[in-house]
Structure formats: structure tokens, C-alpha cells
C-alpha positions as CSV (number, residue, x, y, z in Angstrom):
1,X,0.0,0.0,0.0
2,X,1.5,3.4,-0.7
3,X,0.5,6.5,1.5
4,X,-1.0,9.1,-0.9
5,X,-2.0,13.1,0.0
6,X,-5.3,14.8,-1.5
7,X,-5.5,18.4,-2.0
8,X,-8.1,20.8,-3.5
9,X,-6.5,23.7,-5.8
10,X,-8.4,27.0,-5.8
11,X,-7.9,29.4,-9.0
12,X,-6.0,31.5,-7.0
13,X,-3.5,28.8,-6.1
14,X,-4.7,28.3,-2.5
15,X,-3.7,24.7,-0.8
16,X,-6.3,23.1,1.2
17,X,-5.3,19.3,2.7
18,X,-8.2,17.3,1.8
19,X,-6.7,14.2,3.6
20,X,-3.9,11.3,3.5
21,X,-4.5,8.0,3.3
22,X,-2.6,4.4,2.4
23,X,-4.8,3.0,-1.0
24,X,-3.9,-0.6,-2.4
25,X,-4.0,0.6,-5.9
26,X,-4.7,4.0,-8.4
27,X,-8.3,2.5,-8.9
28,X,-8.7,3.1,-5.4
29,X,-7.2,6.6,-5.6
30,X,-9.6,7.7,-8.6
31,X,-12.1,6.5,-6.4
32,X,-11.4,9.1,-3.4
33,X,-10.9,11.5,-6.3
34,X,-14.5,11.3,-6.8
35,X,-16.0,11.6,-3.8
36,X,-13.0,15.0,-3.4
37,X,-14.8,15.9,-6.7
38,X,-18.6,15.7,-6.1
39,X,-17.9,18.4,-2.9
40,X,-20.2,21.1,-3.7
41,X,-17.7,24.0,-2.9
42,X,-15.1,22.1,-5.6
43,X,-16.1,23.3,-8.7
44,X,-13.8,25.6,-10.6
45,X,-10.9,23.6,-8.3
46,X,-8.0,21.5,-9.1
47,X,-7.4,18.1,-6.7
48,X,-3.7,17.4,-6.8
49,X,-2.1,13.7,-5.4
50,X,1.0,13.1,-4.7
51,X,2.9,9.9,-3.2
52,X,4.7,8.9,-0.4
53,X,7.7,11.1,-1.5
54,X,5.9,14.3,-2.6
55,X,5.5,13.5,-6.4
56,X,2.8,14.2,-8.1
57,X,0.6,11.1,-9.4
58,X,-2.2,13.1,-10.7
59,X,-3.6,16.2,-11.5
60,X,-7.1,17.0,-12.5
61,X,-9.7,19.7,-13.1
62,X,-12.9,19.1,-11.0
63,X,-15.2,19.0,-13.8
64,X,-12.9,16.4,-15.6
65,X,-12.9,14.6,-12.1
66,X,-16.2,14.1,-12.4
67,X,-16.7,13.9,-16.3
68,X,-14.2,10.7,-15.8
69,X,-15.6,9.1,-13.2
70,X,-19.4,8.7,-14.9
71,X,-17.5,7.7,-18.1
72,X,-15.8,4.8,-15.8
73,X,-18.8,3.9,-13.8
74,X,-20.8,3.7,-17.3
């Protein structure tokens, strides 16, 4: 299991930890990316993951968030 990070981008380029947490697998990551995504005050936002050593393992517009996530669950 690898320890990821969740954070919510604002346009301005404000930080806000969403939450860290150990996932088996990027499936299970996309899944918390969801639920970040279907927030009501995260539209217009960014949610940025990184790994256990700070890099970045995705990066993803809200709206595309959730666009992906009803293509994947279709």
C-alpha cells in the first residue's frame, strides 16, 4: 500500500489538505478523487495527489474529475 495526499486547488492557487491516506491501488485513488470531486464547494478547483515522496501522481480539473468518473462507472 503506498501512503497518498489529496489536496483541493483553488484558481487563485490556494492549498487546502483534503486528507492522507494508504490505497492498495490508483483505482482506489480515482475512487477518493470522486467523492473530493462531487464536494459542492469544488467546482472551478484542481485536486492534486502526490505519493509517499511528494511526487505528483495526478492532477485533474474538478469537472474532468467528475466527467471521468461517470464515463468509468458507465
Amino acid at each position: 500500500m503506498t501512503l497518498y495526499h489529496f489536496q483541493i486547488i483553488d484558481p487563485s492557487g490556494l492549498r487546502r489538505d483534503v486528507r492522507s491516506a494508504q490505497y492498495p491501488d490508483m483505482d482506489a485513488v480515482w475512487e477518493q478523487i470522486a467523492v473530493i470531486a462531487g464536494a459542492r464547494d469544488a467546482e472551478g478547483r484542481q485536486i492534486r495527489v502526490t505519493n509517499e515522496a511528494g511526487g505528483i501522481v495526478v492532477l485533474v480539473g474538478v469537472s474532468t474529475a467528475r466527467r471521468l468518473h461517470s464515463l468509468r462507472a458507465a
